[in-house]
C-alpha angles and dihedrals in degrees: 000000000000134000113246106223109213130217117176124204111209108012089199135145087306102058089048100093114327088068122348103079095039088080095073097042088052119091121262094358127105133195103225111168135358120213127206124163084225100075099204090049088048091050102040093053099050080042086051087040108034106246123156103210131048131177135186092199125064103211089051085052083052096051093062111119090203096069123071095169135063119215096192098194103153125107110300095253091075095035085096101052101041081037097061099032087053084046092050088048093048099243124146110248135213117193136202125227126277079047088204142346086279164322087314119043078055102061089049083061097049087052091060097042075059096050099042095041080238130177115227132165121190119222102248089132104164080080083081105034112105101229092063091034074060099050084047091051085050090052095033086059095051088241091162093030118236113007102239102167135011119204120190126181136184124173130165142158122263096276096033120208085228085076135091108222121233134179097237089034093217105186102072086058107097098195082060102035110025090255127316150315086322090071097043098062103002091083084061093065103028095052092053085054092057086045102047100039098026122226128003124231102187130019135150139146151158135251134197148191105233105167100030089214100129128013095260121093109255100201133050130161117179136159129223120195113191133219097256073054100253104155115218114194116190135193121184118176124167106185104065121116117276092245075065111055110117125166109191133158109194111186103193112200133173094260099032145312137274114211137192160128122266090203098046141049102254117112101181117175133160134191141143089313092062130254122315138173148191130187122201129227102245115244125252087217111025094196097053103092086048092040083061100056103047084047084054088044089050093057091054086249100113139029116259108278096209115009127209081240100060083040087064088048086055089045099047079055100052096044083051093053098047100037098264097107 
């Protein structure tokens, strides 16, 4: 098995602690250079993490012999560009969510990965955290019995807890992050969705500016009904008082519910067994389990844990929901 050398491009808020210093902790996987178009930033973060190269340029980054697989980890607006030119130079490439703006700058990546026989995994991570591998034994067991609706809600204050601050705020400008809060944490939630029921056959939605406070749209509602017929309504609103945030999953099935909190550690279900719980110790690096298995999809040892193919699905949702599409 080889090692899977590691340069990340754009070692941001992001890389600090969810993602950057797993790749050293994971099997077979090292972390070798950083890159950040602010040099000092660059600098100071491979001098806080240990790591012995840092670049302020993507494509010299790029040029380093030692790496053989991307980590894109800046704001969506640039995942296309650095995406395509890693995938022409035949490098492995991780992806953050959103994995682009939108549907279809998408579907132009996954027709690279196709042209250059590429291997790219997409950063919905919570597929391979073991709280949510749990919720889709519950469901794999027909522990509720047949899944008949699915409510999300997610529901925050202006400047929600959920979010990691910035100075440029980045993620309510739509031209950087696809639109607004919605596209920061609604992947999360949508993407477990794809991975739990399968594929949609109908979706569609709305989205507004309430407050009017940034650029980006604060409030977006939307439905997917899937193909064995299991029905997901959403509702994401980022300008409620604080007294108000709520973040809750409810999965209704013919024998029960299951019930949780994407953004927290509580699995809670009843059914004619009565109700039960568990509640999972967080994770010091929430990417890791899913860090392990692109580095085991890399080597050719494991299946690709979140193709660029199911991302587009997940695009083509979100630009319905909020008029893109």
């Amino acid at each position: 098995m080889a090692v899977i050398n590691w340069g990340i491009i754009g070692c941001g808020d992001v890389t600090e602690v969810k993602s950057g210093p797993a790749f050293n902790k994971v099997p077979d996987s090292r972390l070798i250079a950083v890159m950040r178009r602010d040099a000092a930033k660059a600098a100071d973060y491979a001098e806080r993490h240990n790591v012995g190269k840092w670049y302020s340029d993507a494509a010299e980054l790029m040029n380093d012999e030692e790496i053989n697989a991307i980590y894109i980890a800046t704001p969506p607006s640039s995942h296309l560009e650095y995406a395509l030119t890693a995938l022409e130079k035949g490098f492995n490439v991780y992806v953050e969510k959103p994995v682009t703006l939108n549907a279809a700058e998408a579907q132009q990546m996954a027709d690279a990965v196709k042209q250059h026989n590429g291997r790219l995994t997409v950063a919905h991570y919570r597929r391979a955290q073991p709280m949510f591998l749990f919720i889709k034994e519950l469901l794999d067991k027909n522990t509720i019995g047949e899944i008949r609706t699915v409510q999300i809600r997610l529901w925050q204050s202006a400047k929600p807890a959920l979010i990691a601050n910035t100075a440029d705020n980045w993620r309510v400008r739509p031209e950087l992050s696809g639109g607004g809060y919605f596209h920061d944490l609604a992947p999360h939630q949508l993407d477990l969705m794809l991975y739990y029921f399968g594929e949609p056959a109908h979706y569609n939605g709305y989205a507004l500016n309430q407050a009017g406070l940034t650029a980006a749209d604060d409030h977006v509602g939307g439905y997917v009904v899937f193909k064995n017929k299991i029905a997901v309504n959403g509702s994401w609103c980022f300008n409620v008082a604080e007294s108000e945030a709520i973040d809750k999953c409810e999965i209704i099935g013919t024998k029960g519910s299951i019930s949780f909190a994407f953004f927290a550690h509580t699995v809670s279900w009843k059914n004619e067994e009565g109700d039960k719980s568990v509640t999972f110790e967080p994770l010091q690096h929430v990417q890791q389990p899913m860090i392990e298995q692109v580095v085991k999809c890399f080597n050719g040892e494991a299946p690709n844990p979140c193709t660029i193919d199911e991302a587009v699905v997940l695009m083509k949702i979100m630009d319905a929901f909020t008029g893109r599409g």
